[in-house]
C-alpha positions in Angstrom: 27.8 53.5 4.4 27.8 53.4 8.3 29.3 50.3 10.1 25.6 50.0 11.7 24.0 49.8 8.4 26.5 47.3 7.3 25.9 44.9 10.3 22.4 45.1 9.2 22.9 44.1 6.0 25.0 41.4 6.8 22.6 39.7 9.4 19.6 40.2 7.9 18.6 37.1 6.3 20.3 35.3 8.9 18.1 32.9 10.7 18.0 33.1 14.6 18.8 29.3 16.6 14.6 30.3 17.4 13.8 30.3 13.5 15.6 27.1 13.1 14.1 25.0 15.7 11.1 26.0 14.6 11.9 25.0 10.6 13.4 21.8 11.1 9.9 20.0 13.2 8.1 21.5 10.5 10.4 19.9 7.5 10.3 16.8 9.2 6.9 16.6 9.7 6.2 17.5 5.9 8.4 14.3 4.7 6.4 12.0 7.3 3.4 13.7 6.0 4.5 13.0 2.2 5.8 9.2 2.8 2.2 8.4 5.0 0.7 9.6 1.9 2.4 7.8 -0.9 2.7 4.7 0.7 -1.1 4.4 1.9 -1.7 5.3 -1.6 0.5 2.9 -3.3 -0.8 0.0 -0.5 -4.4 0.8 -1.3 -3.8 0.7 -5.0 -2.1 -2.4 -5.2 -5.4 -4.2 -3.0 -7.4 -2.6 -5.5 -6.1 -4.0 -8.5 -5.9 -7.1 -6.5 -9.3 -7.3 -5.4 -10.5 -7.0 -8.9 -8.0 -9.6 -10.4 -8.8 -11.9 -7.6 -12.1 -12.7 -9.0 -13.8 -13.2 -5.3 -11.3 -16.1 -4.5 -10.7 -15.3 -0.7 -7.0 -16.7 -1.0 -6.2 -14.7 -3.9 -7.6 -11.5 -1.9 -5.7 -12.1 1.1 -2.5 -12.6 -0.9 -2.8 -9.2 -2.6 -3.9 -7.9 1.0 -0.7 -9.3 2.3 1.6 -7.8 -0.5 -0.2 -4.1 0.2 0.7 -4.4 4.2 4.1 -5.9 3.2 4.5 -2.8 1.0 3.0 0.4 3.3 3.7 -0.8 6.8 7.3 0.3 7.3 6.2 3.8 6.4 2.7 4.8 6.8 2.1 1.4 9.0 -0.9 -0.1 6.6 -4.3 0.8 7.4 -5.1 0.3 3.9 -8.6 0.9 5.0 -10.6 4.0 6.0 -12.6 2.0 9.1 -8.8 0.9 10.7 -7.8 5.0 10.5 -11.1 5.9 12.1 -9.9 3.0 15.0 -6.5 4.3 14.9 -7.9 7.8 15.5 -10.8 7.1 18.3 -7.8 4.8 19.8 -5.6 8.3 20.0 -2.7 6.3 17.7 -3.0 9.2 15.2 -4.8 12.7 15.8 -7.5 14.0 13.4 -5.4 15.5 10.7 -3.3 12.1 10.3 -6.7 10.2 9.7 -8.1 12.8 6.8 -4.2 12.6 5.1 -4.7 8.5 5.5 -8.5 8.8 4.1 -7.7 10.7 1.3 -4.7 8.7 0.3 -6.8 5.9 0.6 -9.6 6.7 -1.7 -7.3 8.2 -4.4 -5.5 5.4 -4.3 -8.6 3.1 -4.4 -9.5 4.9 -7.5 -6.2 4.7 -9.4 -5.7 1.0 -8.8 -9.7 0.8 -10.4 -8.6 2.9 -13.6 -5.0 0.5 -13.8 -7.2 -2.2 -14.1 -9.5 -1.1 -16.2 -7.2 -0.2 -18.5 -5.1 -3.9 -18.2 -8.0 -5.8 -18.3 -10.6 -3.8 -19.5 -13.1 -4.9 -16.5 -13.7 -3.4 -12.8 -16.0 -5.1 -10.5 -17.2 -3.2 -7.3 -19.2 -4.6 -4.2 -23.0 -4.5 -5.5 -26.6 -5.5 -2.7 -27.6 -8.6 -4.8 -31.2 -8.1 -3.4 -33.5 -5.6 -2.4 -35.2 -7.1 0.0 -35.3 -5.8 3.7 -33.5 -9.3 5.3 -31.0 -9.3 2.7 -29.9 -6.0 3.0 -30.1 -6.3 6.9 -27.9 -9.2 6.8 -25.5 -7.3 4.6 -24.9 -4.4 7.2 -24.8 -7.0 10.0 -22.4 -9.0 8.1 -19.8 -5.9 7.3 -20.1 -4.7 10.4 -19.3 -8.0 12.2 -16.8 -8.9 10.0 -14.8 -5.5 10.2 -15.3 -5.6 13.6 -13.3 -9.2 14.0 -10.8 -7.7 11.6 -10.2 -4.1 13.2 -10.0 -5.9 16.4 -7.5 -8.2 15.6 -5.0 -5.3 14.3 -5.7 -3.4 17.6 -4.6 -6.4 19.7 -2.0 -6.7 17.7 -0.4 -3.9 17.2 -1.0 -2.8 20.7 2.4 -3.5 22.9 0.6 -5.0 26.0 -1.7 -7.1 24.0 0.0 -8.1 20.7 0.4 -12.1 20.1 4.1 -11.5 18.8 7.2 -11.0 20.3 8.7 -7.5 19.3 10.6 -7.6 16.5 8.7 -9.9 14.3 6.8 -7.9 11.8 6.6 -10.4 9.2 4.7 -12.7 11.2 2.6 -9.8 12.3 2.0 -9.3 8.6 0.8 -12.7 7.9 -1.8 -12.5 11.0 -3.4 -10.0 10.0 -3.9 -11.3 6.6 -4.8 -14.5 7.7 -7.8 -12.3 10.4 -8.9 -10.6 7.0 -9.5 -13.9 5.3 -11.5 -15.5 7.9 -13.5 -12.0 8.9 -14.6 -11.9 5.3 -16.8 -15.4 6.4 -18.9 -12.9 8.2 -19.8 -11.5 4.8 -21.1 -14.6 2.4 -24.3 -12.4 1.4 -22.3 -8.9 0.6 -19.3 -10.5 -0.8 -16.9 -9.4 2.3 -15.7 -5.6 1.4 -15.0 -4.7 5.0 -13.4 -1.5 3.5 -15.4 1.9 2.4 -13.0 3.3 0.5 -12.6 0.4 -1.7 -16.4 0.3 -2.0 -16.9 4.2 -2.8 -13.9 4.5 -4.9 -14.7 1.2 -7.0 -18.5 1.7 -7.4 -17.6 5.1 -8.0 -15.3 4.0 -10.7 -17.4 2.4 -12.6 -20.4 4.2 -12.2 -19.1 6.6 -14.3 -17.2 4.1 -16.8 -20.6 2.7 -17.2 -23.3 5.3 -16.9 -25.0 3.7 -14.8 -25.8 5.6 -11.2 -28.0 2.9 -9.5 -24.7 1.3 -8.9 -24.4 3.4 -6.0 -27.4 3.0 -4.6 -27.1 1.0 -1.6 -23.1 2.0 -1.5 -24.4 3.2 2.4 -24.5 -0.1 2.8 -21.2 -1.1 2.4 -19.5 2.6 4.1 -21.8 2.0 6.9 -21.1 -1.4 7.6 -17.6 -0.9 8.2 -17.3 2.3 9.5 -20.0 1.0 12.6 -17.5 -2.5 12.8 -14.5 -0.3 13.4 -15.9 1.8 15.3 -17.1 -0.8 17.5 -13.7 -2.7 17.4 -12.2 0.4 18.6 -14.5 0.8 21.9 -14.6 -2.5 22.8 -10.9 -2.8 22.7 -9.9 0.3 24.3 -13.1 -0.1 27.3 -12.8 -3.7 27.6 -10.2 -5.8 26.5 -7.0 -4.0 27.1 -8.3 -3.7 30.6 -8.7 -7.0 31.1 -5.4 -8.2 29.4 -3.8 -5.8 32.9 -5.9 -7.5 35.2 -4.1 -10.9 34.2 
């Protein structure tokens, strides 16, 4: 064997310094990836199981809403809700591929905390149009829509630097605001029952569509997806056109 060939063998499956800059972004960006994932998931599990134990008691709800935030903020920062991911990503917080990882976390883990809960208690609930009627159902979008709006709006003030009502370095009480704008937002909603979240609505009515049989369920689930989806949308505009550009003009 030649000396050349042996240097060949010998550096082969050597990475270059290149090759190794270029691994190390990407392995990094896999375990932020991963822990976005599991924690969203976790977050929007535990609020699902809470919603349903909560029996509609708004206190109860915003406790368990409290507890998810407390758990997924440190790591995937709590959206815990498809409409704040779609503000987060028109508000260029995350890019497009971070909101479909947080949308699908969010939905799976909508529907696991529905099938703990049935299995513990044997009952899930999900967010139903109690009339048919065109007023009812108007005031149904209008109240979703206003009250995510109020919410999303709130979590864009503050977790924005240059408009956020806390001092840095006080996540807790950031926590507890934002629990506390959920529980009053949801007094938009006294005709829909205050679901402000789509992927708690289409993976709960979901749910027990099929653990029922029964696919009416879903019939006005548009209601409760578009709602939302409009309020954070709107939240998102509003904020990033107006407000913030006010809040410099102080």
């Amino acid at each position: 064997m030649s000396k050349d060939t042996k240097i060949i063998k010998r550096t082969q499956f050597t990475p270059q310094e290149s090759d190794i800059k270029n691994i190390i972004p990407k392995q990094g960006k896999s375990k932020e990836e991963m822990r976005i994932f599991l924690f969203e998931f976790f977050g929007m599990a535990l609020f699902a199981y809470g919603i349903i134990c909560s029996q509609g008691s708004d206190e109860f709800l915003a406790l368990f809403f409290f507890a998810s935030v407390c758990l997924a903020a440190p790591f995937s920062g709590a959206h815990v809700n498809p409409a704040v991911s779609l503000a987060m990503l028109i508000s260029r917080r995350i890019n497009f591929g971070q909101a479909v990882l947080y949308w699908l976390a969010q939905f799976t883990g909508a529907l696991c905390g529905a099938c703990c809960c049935y299995l513990i208690l044997n009952e899930v609930d999900s967010p139903q149009v109690k009339s048919t009627e065109y007023s009812w159902i108007l005031s149904d979008v209008s109240g979703e829509a206003f009250g995510t709006f109020t919410f999303i709006l709130f979590i864009l003030i503050q977790t924005d630097s240059e408009t956020t009502l806390t001092p840095e370095g006080q996540p807790m009480t950031t926590y507890v605001l934002v629990a506390l704008a959920l529980y009053f937002s949801r007094g938009f909603t006294f005709h829909s029952g205050g679901c402000l979240n789509p992927g708690m609505a289409v993976s709960l009515q979901l749910f027990q569509s099929f653990q029922t049989g029964d696919r009416q369920i879903m019939e006005f689930l548009w209601v409760f997806v578009g709602g939302p989806l409009g309020g954070g949308f709107g939240a998102s505009v509003f904020f990033e056109l107006f407000y913030k550009k006010q809040i410099k003009r102080l």
